[in-house]
PDB file of N, CA, C, O and CB in Angstrom:
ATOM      1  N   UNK A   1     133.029-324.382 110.393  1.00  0.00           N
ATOM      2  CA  UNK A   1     132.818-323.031 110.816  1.00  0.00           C
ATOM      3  C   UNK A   1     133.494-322.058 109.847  1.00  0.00           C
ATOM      4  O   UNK A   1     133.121-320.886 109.789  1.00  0.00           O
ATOM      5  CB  UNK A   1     133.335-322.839 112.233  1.00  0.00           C
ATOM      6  N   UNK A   2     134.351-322.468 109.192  1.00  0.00           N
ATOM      7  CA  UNK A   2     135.000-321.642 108.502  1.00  0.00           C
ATOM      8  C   UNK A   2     134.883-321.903 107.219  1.00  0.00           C
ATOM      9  O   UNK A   2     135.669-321.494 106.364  1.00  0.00           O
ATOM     10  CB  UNK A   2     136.156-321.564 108.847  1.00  0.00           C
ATOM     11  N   UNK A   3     133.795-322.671 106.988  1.00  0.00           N
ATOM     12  CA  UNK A   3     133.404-322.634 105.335  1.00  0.00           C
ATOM     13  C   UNK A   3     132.055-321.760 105.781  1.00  0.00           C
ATOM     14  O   UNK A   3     131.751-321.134 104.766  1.00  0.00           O
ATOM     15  CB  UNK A   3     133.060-324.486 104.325  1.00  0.00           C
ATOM     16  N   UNK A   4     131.126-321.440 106.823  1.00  0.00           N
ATOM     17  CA  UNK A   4     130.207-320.950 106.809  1.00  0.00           C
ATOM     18  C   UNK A   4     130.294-319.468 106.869  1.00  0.00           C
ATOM     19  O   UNK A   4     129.407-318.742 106.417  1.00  0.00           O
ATOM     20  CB  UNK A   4     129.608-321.504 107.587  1.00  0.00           C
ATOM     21  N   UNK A   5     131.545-318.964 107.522  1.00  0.00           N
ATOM     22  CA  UNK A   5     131.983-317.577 107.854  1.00  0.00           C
ATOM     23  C   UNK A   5     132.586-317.382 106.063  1.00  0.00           C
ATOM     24  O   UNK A   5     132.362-316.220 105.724  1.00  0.00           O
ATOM     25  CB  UNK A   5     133.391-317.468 109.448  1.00  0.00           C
ATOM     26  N   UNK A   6     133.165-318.083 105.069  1.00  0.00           N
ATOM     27  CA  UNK A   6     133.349-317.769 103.533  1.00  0.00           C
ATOM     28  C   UNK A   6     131.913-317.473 103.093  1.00  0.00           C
ATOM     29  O   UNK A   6     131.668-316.446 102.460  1.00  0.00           O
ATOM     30  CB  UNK A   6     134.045-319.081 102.603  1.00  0.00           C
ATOM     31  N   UNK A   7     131.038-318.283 103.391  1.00  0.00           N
ATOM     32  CA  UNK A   7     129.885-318.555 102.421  1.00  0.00           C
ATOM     33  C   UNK A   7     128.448-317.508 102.987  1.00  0.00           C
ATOM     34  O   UNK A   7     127.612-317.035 102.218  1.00  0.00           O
ATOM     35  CB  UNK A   7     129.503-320.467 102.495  1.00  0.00           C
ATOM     36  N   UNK A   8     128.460-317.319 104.565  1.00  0.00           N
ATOM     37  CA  UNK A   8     127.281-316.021 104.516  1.00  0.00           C
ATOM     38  C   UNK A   8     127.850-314.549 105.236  1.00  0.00           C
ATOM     39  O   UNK A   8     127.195-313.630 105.729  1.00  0.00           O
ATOM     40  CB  UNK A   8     125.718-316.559 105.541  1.00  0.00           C
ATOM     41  N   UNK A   9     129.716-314.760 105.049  1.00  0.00           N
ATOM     42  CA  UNK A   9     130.170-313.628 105.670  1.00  0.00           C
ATOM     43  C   UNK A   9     130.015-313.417 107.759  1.00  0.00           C
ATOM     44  O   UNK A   9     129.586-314.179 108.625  1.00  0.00           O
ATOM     45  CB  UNK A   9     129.211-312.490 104.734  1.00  0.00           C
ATOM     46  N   UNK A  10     130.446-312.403 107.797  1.00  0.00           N
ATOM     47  CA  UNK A  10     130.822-312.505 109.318  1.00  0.00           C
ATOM     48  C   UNK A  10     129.393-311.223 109.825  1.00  0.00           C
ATOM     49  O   UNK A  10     129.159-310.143 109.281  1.00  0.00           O
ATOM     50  CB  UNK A  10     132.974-311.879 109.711  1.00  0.00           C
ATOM     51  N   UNK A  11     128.818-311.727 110.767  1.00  0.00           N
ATOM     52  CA  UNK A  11     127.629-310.669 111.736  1.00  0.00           C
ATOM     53  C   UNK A  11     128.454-309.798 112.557  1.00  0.00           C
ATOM     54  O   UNK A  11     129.063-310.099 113.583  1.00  0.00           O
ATOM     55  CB  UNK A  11     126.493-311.573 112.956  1.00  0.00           C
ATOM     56  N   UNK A  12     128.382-308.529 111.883  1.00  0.00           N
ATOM     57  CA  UNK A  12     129.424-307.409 112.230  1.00  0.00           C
ATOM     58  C   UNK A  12     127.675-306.545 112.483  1.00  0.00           C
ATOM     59  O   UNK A  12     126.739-306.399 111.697  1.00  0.00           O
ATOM     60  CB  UNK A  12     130.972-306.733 110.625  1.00  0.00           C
ATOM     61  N   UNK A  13     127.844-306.163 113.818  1.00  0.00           N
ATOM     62  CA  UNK A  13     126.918-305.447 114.178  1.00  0.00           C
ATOM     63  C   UNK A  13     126.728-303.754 113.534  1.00  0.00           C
ATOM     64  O   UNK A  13     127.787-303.126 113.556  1.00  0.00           O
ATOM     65  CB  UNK A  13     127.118-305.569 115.564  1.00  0.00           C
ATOM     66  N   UNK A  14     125.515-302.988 112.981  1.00  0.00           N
ATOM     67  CA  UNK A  14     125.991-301.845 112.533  1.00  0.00           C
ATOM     68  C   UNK A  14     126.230-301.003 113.533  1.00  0.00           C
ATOM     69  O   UNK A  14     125.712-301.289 114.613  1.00  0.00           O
ATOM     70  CB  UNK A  14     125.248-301.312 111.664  1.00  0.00           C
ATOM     71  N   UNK A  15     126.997-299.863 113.448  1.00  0.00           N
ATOM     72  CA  UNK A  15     127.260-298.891 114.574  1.00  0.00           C
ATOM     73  C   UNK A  15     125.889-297.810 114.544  1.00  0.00           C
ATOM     74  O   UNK A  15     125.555-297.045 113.639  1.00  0.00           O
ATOM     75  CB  UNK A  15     128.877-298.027 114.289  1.00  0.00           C
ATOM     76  N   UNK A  16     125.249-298.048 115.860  1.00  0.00           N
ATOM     77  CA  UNK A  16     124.064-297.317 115.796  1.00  0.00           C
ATOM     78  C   UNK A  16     124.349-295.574 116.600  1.00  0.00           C
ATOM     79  O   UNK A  16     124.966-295.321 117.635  1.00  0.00           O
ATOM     80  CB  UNK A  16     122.830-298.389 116.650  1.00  0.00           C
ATOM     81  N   UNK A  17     123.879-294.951 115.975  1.00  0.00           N
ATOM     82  CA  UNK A  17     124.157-293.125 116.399  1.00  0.00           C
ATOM     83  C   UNK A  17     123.306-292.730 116.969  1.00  0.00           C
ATOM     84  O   UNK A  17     122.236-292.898 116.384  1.00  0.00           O
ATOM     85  CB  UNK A  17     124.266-291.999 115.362  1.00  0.00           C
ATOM     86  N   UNK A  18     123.218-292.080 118.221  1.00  0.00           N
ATOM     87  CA  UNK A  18     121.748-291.488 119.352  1.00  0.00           C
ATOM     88  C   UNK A  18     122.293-290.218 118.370  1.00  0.00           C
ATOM     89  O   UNK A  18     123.463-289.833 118.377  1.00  0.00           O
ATOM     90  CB  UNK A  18     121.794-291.357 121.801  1.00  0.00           C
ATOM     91  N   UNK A  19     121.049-289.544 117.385  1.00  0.00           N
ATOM     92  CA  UNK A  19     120.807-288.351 117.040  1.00  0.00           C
ATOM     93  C   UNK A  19     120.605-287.774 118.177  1.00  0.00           C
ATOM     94  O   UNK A  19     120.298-288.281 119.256  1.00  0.00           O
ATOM     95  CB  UNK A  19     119.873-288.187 116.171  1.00  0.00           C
ATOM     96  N   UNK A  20     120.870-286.217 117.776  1.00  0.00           N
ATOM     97  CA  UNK A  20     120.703-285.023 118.935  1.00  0.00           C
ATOM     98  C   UNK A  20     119.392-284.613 119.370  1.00  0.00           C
ATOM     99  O   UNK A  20     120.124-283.637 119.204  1.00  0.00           O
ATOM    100  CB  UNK A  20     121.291-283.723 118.486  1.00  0.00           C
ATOM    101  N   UNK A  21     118.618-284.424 119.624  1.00  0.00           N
ATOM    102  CA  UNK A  21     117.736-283.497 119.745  1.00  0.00           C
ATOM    103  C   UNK A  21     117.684-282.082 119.754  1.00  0.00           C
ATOM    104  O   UNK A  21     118.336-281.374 120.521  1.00  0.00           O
ATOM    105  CB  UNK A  21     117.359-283.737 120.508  1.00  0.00           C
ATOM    106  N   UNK A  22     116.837-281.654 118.824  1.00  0.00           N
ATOM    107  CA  UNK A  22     116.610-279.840 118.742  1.00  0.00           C
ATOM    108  C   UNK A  22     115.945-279.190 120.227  1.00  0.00           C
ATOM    109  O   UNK A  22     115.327-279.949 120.974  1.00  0.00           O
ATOM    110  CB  UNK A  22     115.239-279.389 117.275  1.00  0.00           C
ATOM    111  N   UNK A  23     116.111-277.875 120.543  1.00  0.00           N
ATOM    112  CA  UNK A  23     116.096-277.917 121.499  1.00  0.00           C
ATOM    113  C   UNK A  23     114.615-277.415 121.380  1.00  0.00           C
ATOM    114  O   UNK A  23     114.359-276.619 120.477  1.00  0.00           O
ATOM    115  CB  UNK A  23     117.164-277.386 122.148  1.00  0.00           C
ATOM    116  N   UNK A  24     113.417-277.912 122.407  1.00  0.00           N
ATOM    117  CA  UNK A  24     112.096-277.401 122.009  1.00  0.00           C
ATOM    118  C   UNK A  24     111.994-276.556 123.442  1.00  0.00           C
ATOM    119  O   UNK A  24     112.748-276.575 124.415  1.00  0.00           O
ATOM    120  CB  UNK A  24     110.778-278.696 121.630  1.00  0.00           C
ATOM    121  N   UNK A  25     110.995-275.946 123.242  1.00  0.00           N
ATOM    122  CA  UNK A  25     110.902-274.710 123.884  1.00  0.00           C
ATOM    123  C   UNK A  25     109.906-275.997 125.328  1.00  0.00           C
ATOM    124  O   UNK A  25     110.165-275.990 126.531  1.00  0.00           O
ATOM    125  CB  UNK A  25     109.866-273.016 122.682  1.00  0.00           C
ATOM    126  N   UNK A  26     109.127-276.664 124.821  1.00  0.00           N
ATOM    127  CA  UNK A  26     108.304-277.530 125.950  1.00  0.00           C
ATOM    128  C   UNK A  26     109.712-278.193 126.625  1.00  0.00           C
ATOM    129  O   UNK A  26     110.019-277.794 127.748  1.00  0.00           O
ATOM    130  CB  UNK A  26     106.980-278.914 125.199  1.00  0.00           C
ATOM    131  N   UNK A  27     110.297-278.879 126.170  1.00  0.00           N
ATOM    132  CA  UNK A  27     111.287-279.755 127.258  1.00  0.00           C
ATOM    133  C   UNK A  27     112.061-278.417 128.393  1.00  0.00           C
ATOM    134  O   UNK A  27     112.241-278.486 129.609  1.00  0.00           O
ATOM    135  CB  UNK A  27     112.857-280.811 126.095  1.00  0.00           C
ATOM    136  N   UNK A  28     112.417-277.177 127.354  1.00  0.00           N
ATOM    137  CA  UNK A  28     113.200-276.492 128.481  1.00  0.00           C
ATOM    138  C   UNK A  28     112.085-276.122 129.034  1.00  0.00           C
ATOM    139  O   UNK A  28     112.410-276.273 130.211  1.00  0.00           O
ATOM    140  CB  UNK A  28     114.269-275.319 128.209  1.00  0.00           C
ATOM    141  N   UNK A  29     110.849-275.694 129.069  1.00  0.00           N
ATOM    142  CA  UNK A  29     109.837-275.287 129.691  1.00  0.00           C
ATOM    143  C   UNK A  29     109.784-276.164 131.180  1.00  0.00           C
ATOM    144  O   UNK A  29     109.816-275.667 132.306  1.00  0.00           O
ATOM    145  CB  UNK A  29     108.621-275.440 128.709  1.00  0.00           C
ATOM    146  N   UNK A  30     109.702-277.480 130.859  1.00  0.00           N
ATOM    147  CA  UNK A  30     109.357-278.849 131.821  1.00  0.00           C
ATOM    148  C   UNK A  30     111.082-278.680 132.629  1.00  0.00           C
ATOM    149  O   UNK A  30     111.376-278.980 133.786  1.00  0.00           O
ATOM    150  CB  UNK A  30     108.967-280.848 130.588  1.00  0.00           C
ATOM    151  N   UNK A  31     111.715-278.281 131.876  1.00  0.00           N
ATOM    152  CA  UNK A  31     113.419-278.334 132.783  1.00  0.00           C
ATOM    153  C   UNK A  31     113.133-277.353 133.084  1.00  0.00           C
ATOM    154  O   UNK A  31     114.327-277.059 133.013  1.00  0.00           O
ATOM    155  CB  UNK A  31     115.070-278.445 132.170  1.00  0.00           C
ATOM    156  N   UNK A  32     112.355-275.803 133.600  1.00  0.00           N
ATOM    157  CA  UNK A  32     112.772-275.127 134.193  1.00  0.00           C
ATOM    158  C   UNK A  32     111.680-275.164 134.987  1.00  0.00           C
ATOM    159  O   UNK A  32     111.810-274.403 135.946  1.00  0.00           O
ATOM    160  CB  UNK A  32     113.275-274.153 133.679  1.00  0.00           C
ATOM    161  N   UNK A  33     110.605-275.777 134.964  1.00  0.00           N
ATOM    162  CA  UNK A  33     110.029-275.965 136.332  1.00  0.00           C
ATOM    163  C   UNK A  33     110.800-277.167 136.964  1.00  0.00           C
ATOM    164  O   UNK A  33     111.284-276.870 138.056  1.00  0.00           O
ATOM    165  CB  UNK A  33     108.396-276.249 136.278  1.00  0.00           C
ATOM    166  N   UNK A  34     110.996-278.226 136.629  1.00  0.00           N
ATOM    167  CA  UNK A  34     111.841-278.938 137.348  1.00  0.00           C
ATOM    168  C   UNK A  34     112.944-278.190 138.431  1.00  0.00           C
ATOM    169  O   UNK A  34     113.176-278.097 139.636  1.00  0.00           O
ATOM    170  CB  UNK A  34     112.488-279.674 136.345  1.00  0.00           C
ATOM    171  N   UNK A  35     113.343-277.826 137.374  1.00  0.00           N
ATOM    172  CA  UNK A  35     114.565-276.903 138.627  1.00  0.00           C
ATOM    173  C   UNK A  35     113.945-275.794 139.602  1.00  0.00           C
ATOM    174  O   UNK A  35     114.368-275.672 140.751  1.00  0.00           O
ATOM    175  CB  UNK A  35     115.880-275.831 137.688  1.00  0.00           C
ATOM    176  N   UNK A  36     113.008-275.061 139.128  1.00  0.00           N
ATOM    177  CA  UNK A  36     112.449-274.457 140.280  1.00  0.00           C
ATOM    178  C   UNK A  36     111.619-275.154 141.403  1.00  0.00           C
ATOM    179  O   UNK A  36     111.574-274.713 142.551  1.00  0.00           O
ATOM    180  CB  UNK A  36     111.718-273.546 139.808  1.00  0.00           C
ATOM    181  N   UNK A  37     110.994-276.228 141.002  1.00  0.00           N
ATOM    182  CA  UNK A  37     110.378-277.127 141.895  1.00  0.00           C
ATOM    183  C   UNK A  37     111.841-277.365 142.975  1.00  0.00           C
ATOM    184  O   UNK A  37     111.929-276.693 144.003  1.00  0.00           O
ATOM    185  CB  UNK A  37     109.678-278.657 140.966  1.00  0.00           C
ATOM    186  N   UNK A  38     112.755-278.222 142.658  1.00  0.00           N
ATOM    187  CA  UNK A  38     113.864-278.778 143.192  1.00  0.00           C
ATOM    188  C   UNK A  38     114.680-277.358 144.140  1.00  0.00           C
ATOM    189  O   UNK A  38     115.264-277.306 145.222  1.00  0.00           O
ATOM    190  CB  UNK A  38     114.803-279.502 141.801  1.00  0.00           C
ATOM    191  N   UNK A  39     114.422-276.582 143.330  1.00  0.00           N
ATOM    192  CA  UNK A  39     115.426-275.535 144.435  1.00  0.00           C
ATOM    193  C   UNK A  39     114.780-274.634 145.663  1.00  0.00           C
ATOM    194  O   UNK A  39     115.218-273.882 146.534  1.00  0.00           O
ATOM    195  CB  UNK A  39     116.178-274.292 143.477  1.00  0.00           C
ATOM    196  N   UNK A  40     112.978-275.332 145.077  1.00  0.00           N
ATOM    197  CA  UNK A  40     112.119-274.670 146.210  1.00  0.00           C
ATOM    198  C   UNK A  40     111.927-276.129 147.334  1.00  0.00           C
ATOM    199  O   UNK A  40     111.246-276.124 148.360  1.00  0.00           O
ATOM    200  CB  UNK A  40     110.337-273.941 145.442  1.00  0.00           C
ATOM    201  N   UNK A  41     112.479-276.940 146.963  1.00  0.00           N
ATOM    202  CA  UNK A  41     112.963-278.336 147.825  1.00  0.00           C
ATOM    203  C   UNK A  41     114.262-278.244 149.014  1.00  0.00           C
ATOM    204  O   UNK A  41     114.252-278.452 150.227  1.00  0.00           O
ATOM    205  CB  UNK A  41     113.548-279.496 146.588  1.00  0.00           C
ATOM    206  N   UNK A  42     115.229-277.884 148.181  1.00  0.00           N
ATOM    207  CA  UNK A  42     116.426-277.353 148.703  1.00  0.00           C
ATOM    208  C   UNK A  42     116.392-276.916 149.322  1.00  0.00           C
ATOM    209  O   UNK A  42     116.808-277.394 150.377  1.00  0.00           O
ATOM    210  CB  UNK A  42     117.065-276.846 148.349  1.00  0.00           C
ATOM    211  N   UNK A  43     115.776-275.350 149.288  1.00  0.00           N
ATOM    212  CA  UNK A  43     115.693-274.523 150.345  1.00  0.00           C
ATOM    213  C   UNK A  43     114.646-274.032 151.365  1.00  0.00           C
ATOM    214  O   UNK A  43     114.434-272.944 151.903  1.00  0.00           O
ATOM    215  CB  UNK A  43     116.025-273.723 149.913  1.00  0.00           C
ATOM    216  N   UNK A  44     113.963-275.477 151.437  1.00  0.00           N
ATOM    217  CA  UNK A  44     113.234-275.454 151.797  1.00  0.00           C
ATOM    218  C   UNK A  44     111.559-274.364 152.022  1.00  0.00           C
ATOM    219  O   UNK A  44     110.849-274.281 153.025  1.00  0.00           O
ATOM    220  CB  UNK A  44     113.952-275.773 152.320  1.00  0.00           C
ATOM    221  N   UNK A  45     111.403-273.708 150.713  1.00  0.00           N
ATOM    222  CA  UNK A  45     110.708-272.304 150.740  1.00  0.00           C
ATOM    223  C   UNK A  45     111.584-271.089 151.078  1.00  0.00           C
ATOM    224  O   UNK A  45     111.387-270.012 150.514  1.00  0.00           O
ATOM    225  CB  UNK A  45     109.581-272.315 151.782  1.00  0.00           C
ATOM    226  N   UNK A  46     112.413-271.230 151.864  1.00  0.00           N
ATOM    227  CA  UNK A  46     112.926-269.868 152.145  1.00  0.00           C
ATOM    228  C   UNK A  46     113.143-268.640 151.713  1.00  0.00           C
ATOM    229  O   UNK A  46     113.127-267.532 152.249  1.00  0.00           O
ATOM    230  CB  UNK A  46     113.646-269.923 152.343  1.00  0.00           C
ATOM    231  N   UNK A  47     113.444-269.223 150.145  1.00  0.00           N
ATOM    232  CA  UNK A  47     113.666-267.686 149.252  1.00  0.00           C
ATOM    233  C   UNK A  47     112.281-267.214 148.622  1.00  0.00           C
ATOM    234  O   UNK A  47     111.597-268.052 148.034  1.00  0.00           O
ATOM    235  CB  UNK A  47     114.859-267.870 147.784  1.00  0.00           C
ATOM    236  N   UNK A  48     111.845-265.885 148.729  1.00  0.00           N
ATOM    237  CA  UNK A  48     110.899-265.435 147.879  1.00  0.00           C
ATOM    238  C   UNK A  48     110.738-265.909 146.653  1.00  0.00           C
ATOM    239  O   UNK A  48     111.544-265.251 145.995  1.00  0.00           O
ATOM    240  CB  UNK A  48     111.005-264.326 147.755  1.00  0.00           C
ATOM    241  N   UNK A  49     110.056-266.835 145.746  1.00  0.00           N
ATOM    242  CA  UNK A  49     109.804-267.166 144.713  1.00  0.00           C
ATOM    243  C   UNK A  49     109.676-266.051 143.268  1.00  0.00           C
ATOM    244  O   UNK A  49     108.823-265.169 143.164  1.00  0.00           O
ATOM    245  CB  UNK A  49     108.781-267.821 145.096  1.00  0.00           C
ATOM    246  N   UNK A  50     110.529-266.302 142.455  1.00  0.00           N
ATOM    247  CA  UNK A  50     110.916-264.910 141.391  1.00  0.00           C
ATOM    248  C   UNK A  50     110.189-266.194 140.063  1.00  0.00           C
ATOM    249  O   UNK A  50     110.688-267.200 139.561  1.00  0.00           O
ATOM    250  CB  UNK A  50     113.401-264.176 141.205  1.00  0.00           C
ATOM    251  N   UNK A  51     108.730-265.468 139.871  1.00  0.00           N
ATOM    252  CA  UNK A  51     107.523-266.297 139.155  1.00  0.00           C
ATOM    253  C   UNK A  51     107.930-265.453 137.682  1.00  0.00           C
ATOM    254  O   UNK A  51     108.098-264.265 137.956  1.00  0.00           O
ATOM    255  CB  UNK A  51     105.554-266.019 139.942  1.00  0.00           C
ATOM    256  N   UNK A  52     108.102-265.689 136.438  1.00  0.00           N
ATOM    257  CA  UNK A  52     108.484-265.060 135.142  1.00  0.00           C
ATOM    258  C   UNK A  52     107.165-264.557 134.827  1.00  0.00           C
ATOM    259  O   UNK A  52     106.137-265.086 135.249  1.00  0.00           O
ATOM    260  CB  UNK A  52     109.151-266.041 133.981  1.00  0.00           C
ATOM    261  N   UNK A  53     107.191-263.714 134.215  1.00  0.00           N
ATOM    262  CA  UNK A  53     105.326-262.969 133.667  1.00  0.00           C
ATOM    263  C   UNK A  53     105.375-263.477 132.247  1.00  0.00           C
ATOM    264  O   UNK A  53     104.516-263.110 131.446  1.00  0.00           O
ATOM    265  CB  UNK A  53     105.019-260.713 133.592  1.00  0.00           C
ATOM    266  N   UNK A  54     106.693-264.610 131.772  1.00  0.00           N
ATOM    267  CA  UNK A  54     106.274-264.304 130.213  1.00  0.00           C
ATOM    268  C   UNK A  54     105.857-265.641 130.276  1.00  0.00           C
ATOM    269  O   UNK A  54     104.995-265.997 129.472  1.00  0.00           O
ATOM    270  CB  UNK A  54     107.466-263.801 128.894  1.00  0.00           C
ATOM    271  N   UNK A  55     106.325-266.479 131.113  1.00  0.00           N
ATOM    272  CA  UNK A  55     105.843-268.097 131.048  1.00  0.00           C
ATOM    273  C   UNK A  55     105.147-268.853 131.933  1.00  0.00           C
ATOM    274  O   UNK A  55     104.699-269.999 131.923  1.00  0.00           O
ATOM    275  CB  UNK A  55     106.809-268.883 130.977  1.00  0.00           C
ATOM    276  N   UNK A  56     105.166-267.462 133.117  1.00  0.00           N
ATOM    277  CA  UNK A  56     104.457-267.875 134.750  1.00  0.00           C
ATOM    278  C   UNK A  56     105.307-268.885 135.328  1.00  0.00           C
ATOM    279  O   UNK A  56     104.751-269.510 136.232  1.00  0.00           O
ATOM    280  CB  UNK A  56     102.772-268.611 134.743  1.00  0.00           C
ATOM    281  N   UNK A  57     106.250-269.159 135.125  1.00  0.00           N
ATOM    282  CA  UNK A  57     107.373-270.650 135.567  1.00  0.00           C
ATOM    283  C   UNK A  57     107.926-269.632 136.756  1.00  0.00           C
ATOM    284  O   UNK A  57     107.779-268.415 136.866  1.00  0.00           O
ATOM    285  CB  UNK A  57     109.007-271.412 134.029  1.00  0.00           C
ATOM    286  N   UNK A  58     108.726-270.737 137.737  1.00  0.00           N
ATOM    287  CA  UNK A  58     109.086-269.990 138.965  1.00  0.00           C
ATOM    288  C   UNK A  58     111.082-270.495 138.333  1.00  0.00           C
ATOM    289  O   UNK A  58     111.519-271.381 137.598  1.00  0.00           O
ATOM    290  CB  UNK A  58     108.125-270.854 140.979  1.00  0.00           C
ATOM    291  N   UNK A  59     111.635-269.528 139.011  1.00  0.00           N
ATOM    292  CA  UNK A  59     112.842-269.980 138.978  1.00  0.00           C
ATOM    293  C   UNK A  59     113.848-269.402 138.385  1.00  0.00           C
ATOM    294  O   UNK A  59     114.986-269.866 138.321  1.00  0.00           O
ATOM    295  CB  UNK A  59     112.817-270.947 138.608  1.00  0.00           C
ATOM    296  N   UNK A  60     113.266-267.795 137.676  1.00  0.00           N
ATOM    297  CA  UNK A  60     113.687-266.919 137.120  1.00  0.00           C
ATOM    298  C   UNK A  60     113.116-265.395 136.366  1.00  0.00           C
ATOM    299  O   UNK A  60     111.961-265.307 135.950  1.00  0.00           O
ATOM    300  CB  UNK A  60     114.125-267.615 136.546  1.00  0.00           C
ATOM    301  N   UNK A  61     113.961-264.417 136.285  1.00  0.00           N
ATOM    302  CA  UNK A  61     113.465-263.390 136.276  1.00  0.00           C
ATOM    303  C   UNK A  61     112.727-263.018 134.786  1.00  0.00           C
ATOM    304  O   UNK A  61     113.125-263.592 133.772  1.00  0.00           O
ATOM    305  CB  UNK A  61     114.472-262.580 136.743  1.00  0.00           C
ATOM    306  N   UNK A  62     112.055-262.409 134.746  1.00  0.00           N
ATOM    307  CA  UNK A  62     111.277-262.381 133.255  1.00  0.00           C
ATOM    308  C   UNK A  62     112.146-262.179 131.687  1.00  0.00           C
ATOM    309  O   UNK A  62     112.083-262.639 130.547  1.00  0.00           O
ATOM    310  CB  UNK A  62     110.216-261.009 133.362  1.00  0.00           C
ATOM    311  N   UNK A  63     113.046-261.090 132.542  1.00  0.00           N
ATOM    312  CA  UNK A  63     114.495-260.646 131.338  1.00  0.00           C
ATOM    313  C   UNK A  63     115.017-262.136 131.081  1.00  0.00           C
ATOM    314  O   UNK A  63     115.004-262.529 129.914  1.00  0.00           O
ATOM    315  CB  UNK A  63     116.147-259.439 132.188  1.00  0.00           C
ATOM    316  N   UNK A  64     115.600-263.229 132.358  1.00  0.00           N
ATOM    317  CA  UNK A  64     116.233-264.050 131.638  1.00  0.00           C
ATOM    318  C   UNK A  64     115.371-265.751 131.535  1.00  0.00           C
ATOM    319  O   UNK A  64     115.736-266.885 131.844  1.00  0.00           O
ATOM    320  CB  UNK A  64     117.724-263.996 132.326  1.00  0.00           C
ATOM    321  N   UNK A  65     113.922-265.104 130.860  1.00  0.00           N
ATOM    322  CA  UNK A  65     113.515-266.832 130.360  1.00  0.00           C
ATOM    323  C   UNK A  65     113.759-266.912 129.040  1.00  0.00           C
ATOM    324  O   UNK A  65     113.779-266.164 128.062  1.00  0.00           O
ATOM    325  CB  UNK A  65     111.847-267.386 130.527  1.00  0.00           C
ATOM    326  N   UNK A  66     113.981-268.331 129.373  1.00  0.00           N
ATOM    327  CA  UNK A  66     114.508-269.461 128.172  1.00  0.00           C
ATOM    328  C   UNK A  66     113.415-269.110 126.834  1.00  0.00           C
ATOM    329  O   UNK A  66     113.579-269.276 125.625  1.00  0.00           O
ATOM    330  CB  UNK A  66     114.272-271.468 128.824  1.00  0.00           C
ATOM    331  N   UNK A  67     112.463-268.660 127.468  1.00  0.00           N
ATOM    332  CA  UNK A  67     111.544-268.641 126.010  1.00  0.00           C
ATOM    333  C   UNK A  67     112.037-267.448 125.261  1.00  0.00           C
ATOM    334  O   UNK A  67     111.653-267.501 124.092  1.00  0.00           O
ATOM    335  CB  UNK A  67     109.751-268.456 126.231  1.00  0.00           C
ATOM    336  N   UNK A  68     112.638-266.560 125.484  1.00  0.00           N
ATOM    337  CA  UNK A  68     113.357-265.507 124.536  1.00  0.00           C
ATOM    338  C   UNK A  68     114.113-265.680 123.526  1.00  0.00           C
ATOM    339  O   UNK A  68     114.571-264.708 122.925  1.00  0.00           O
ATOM    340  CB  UNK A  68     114.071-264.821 125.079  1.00  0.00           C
TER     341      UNK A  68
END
């Protein structure tokens, strides 16, 4: 065993890195209906639904969507 660990070296695994992701305008798009879906779950309908005019997504006011 220890003439084979001289002769093809030792299996040292490489250290693998999860790159980041950029942030795309579709994933936060899909995360902010998610969350408006879920908080119209929560509360069971109760609150008046605040629909954005710039993306039609529910879950926030037009001044503060993500697509800006």
């Amino acid at each position: 065993m220890a003439q084979n660990t001289q002769q093809f070296g030792t299996r040292e695994s490489p250290i693998k890195r999860v790159n980041e992701i950029g942030s795309s305008s579709s994933v936060e798009s899909q995360l902010s209906y998610i969350t408006a879906i879920l908080n119209k779950i929560v509360t069971r309908g109760v609150q008046k639904a605040v629909i954005c005019d710039i993306c039609s997504l529910e879950g926030h006011p037009t001044d503060a969507c993500p697509t800006l």
